[in-house]
N, C-alpha and C positions, 0 to 999 in steps of 0.2 A: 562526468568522469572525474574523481578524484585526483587533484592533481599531484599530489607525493605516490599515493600510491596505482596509481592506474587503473585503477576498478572504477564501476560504476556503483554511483550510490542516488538513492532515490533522499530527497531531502523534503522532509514532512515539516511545514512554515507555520507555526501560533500565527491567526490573522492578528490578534492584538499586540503582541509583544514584539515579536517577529523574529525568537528563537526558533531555530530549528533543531529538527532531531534526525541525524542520518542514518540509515538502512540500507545496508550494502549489498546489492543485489546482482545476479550473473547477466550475462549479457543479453539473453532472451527476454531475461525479464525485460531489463531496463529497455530495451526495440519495443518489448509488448505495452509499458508504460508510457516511453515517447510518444507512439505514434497519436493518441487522441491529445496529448498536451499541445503539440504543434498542428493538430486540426486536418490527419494524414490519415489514411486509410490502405490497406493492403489489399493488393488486386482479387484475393480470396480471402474468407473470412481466418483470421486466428484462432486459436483459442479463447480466447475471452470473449471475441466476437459472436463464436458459437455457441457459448454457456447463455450471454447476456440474452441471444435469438429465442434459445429453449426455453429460458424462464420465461420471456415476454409469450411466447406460444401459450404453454401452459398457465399463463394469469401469475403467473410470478414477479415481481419488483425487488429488487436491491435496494431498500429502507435507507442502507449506511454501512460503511467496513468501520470496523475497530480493532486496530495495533492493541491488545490488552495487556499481554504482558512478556517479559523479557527473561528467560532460565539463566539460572545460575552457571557461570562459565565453568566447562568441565574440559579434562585433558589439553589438548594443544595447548591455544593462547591463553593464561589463565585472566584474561582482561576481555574476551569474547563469549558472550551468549547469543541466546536468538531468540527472537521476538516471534510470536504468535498471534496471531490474528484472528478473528471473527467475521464473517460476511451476515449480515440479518436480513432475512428476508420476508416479504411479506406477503403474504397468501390471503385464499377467501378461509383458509380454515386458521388463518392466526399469524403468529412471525416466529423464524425459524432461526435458528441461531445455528449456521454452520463452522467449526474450523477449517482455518485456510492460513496459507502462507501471505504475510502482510505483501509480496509482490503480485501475487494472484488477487488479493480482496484490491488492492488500490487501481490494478491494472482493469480490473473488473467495476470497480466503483467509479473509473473515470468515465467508460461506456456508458454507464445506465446515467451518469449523474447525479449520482447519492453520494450524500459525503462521507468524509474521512475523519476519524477520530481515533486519539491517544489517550490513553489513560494518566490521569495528570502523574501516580505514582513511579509513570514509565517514561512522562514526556519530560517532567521537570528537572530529577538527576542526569537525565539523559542528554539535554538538550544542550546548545551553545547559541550567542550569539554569533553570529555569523563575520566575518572580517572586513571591517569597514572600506570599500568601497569609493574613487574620487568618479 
């Protein structure tokens, strides 16, 4: 949860640098993203749950999500755009490149296990060090 503004926001961490870049997401999401980070599970499957099932059924894997890029802020806040996402998957006929909203690929990437990537042209303007910490 964001603490000035009370929203939840998913925070995507450079393992090297240890910028981050935040992603502001509705409340569904962020419950559907929590729950594998804290090693929790819901008494019946979620959504992500039942996507990840289907593709494991049918011979499908989750390769990796990719955050790729970020649209130009239109109307309201002229300081807000939204970021777009990639889920690639990999089959016996090849790897599939689906769009997806970066709360569904991450929320989805954390079940299967595949990782998560930014596009450096999206993570590096975008990103901050985070506030130091005692």
């Amino acid at each position: 949860m964001h603490e000035e503004t009370k929203q939840h926001v998913v925070l995507l961490k450079h393992d090297e640098t240890g910028r981050v870049l935040p992603i502001w997401v509705g409340p569904d999401s962020a419950h559907a993203i929590s729950l594998p980070l804290y090693g929790k599970t819901s008494e019946r499957p979620l959504t992500h749950d039942f996507m990840r099932d289907v593709l494991a059924r049918l011979g499908v894997r989750v390769t990796r999500v990719v955050v790729r890029s970020l649209t130009p802020p239109t109307g309201g806040d002229p300081k807000i755009g939204v970021f777009l996402a990639s889920a690639f998957l990999g089959s016996p006929a090849g790897e599939i490149e689906v769009d997806c909203r970066p709360s569904d690929a991450i929320a989805l990437a954390l079940r299967a296990g595949a990782p998560i990537f930014v596009a450096s042209e999206i993570f590096d303007p975008n990103s901050h060090l985070p506030p130091a910490t005692n």
